[in-house]
C-alpha positions, -999 to +999 in steps of 0.1 A: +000+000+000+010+039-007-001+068+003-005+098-021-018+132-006-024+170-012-020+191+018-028+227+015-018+242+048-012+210+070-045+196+081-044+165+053-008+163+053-014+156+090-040+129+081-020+111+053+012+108+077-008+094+108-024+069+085+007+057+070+026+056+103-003+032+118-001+012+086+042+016+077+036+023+043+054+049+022+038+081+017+041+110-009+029+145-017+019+147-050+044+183-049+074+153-046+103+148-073+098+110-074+087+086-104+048+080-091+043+060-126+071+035-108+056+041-071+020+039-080+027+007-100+044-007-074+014-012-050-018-030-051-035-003-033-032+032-032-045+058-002-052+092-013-054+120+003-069+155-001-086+179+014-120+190-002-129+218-019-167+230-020-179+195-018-153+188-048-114+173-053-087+199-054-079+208-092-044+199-081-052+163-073-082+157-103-048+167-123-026+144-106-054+115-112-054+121-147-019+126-153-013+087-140-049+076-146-032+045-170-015+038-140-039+039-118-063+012-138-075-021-118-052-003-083-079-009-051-083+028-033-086+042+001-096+071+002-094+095+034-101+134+031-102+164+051-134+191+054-146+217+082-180+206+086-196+185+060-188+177+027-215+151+016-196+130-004-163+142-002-149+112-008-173+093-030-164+125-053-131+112-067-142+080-084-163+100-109-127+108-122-128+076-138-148+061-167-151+025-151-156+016-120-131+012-094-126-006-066-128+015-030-118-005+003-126+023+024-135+059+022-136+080+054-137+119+062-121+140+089-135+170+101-102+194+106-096+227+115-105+261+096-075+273+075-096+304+054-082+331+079-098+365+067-138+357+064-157+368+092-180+335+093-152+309+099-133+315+129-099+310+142-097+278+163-086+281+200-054+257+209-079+234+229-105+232+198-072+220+177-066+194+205-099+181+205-100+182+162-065+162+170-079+138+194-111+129+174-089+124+143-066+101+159-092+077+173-109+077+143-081+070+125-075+041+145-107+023+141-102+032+100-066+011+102-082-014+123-109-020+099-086-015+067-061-047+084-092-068+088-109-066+055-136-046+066-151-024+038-166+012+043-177+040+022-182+076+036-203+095+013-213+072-008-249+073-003-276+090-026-279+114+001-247+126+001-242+125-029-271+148-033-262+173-005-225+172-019-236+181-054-256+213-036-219+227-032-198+210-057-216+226-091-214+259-077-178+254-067-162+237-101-187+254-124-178+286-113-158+294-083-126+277-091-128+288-127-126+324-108-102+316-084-075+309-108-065+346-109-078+358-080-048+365-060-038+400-048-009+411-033-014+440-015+003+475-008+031+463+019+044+430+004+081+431+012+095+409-016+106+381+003+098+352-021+086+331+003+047+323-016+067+318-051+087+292-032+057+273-015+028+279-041+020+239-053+007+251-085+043+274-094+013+306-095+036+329-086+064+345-099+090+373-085+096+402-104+097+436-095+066+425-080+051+393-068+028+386-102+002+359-105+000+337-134-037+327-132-032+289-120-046+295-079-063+263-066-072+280-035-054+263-011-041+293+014-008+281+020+009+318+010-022+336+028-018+317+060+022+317+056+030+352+046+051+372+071+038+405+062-001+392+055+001+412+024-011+379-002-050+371-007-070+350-024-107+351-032-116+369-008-094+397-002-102+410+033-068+412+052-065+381+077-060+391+115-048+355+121-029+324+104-030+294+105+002+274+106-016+232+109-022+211+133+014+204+144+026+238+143-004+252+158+000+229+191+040+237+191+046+198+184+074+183+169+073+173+130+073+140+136+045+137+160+016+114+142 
């Protein structure tokens, strides 16, 4: 088994590494230098990863899929993802990538903390709410491996119903949101040049000139709004954040290796 994830600001990267440390498999970001056509044919069955996106996959991962979607043919799946409240069928969502069907072992979701720092409807998480976000995950996660290592099969989201309250969200998001946010970024007035969102940005958006410019590929994932020393970068929505987050581990001040 491997384990392939997307992890905007930390929250799935969190899940994917606690998931392959309970199992010992390998495990990759899809942002690695590695052969996945060799990885991904190396394994019987693939875990992905991803956090989800108005009810839908990250652009970032769908592309991934379809870049090794040969690859990928007759592989059994896990699939585990990340949302703040309820994504309906978060998971069930990725298999529509795929013209045939495919074979899912187990599907589960994790409800994480908020990363979208600068709306006034989603609020900043206290240190304890993160513990108890940390604590839920990790015994959940535990009954997911236990299951996995005894053949038992589940499927989060796989219901009519949630597939019906996940396509509430999901057609407004990929029919038009994420067409938008691909050049919605905005650097504002006291941006200091320091690189660092050119460096980090997954999809290469960003580019260091005489100004930070934007080259109209944003997935959304807040990793240079929540990381920016100066909080001079949005995205979408361009109130300034008061806050950051930094993920799970950072935000509890625990070691890098604690999953």
């Amino acid at each position: 088994m491997l384990t392939i994830y997307f992890s905007g600001t930390g929250n799935t990267e969190y899940i994917a590494k606690l998931f392959s440390d309970k199992m010992d498999i390998p495990c990759l970001s899809v942002e690695d230098d590695v052969d996945f056509a060799n990885e991904i044919g190396s394994h019987d069955v693939i875990a992905f990863c991803y956090p989800i996106y108005g009810s839908r996959v990250p652009r970032i991962m769908r592309e991934f899929v379809e870049k090794h979607k040969t690859t990928l043919a007759g592989k059994k799946l896990v699939i585990l993802v990340t949302q703040l409240m309820f994504s309906g069928d978060g998971a069930r969502v990725f298999t529509d990538m795929f013209e045939e069907s495919v074979d899912v072992i187990y599907a589960e979701h994790f409800n994480m903390p908020n990363n979208i720092c600068n709306t006034p409807i989603l609020k900043h998480a206290s240190k304890g709410k993160i513990k108890k976000y940390k604590s839920r995950a990790e015994k959940k996660m535990a009954n997911v491996c236990k299951d996995i290592k005894c053949g038992k099969v589940k499927k989060r989201g796989f219901t009519r119903f949630a597939k019906y309250l996940g396509n509430i969200q999901g057609k407004t998001w990929q029919g038009g949101i994420e067409l938008k946010a691909k050049s919605a970024v905005k650097i504002h007035e006291d941006c200091n040049l320091c690189g660092l969102c050119v460096k980090i940005c997954p999809m290469k958006n960003l580019q260091k000139e005489d100004k930070i410019q934007q080259l109209n590929n944003c997935v959304v994932c807040y990793r240079c709004v929540n990381r920016c020393p100066k909080k001079a970068i949005t995205v979408l929505f361009h109130r300034r954040p008061k806050w950051q987050y930094k993920g799970l581990i950072k935000s509890l001040n625990l070691p890098p290796n604690n999953y």
